[in-house]
Each structure stands twice: as structure tokens, then as C-alpha cells.
C-alpha positions in Angstrom: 55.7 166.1 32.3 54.2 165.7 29.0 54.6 162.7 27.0 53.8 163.4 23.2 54.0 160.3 21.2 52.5 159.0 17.4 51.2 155.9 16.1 52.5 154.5 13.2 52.7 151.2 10.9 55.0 149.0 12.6 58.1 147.2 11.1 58.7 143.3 10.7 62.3 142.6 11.0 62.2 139.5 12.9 59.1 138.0 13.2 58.5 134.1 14.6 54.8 134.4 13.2 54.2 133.8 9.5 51.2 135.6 10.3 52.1 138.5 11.7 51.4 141.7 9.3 52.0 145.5 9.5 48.8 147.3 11.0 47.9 150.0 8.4 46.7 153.6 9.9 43.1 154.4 9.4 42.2 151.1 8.3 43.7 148.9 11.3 44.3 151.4 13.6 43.2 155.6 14.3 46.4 157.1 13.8 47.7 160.0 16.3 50.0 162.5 15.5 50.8 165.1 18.1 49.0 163.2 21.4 50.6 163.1 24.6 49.9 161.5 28.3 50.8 163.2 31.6 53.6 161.7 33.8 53.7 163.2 37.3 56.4 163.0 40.0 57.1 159.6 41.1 54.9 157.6 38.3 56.9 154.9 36.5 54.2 154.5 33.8 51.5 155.7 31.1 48.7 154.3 29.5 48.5 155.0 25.9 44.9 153.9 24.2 45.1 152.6 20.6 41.8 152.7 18.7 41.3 149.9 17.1 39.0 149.5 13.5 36.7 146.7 13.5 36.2 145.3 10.1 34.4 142.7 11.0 37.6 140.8 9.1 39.4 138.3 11.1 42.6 139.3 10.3 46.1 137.7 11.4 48.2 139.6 14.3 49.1 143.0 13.3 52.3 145.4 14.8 52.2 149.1 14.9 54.9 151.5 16.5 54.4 154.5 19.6 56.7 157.0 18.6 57.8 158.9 21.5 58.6 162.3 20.0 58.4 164.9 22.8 58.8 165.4 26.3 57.4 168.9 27.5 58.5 169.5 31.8 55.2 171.1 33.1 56.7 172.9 36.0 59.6 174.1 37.3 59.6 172.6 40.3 62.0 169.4 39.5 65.1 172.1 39.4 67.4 172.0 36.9 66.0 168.4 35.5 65.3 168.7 31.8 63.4 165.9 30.2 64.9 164.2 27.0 63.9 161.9 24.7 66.9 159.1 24.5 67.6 155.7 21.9 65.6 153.1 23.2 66.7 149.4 21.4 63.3 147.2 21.6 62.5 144.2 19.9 59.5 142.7 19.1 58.9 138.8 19.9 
């Protein structure tokens, strides 16, 4: 299947570090809109690469989302399985 996700500025809701900041698209971070990663049969994971912007600033730790926003089934052969995007509840420490 076809994983299609976006990255985006994160969210600080409840953050232990003072220092902790959003990461801000095309300055911190390239952003993606519309990229995906493959899943086949029987994988339990992806790698996603985010390209980071180097300054040359130190900067404190920075948060940015993956949105998952699509899931495409690339053959037929999984029967009547249809792939769906579901709530996930995740928390940043």
C-alpha cells in the first residue's frame, strides 16, 4: 500500500522542556505535501526522511508533525481489505 503523509509545524501542548520550540517549514524543515512510502505485505514499518535546514544556528529542540493523510491499496490481491486512515492519540514527551 501507499502511505501518503505531510510535514507540518508541530504543536506544544505539554512540553517538559522550556526549550523546546515549533520547527517552522522551509526554514527548520523541507516541508512535503503529497509524499508517500510503500508498505508491502507483512512490513510493520516505514521510514519517513525529514530534511533538515542547517543554519548554522544552534537552535533549541524543535517538534514538527507527519500527517498521515492517505492510504492508496496497490493491488487487489489482499481481498476485500480496504486501507483506512484511523484517530491515532500520541503524545509527545
Amino acid at each position: 500500500m501507499k502511505l501518503y503523509y505531510s510535514l507540518v509545524p508541530g504543536q506544544l501542548t505539554e512540553s517538559r522542556d522550556v526549550n523546546t520550540q515549533l520547527a517552522t517549514p522551509g526554514v527548520s524543515f523541507v516541508a512535503t505535501d503529497d509524499a508517500f512510502v510503500v508498505v508491502v505485505t507483512g512490513q510493520s514499518s516505514a521510514k519517513i526522511n525529514v530534511d533538515l535546514i542547517d543554519d548554522g544556528i544552534p537552535r533549541p529542540t524543535q517538534v514538527l508533525l507527519v500527517n498521515l493523510t492517505r492510504v492508496d491499496l496497490l493491488s487487489s490481491s489482499s481481498g476485500d481489505f480496504a486501507p483506512r486512515l484511523g484517530e491515532l492519540n500520541t503524545r509527545l514527551v
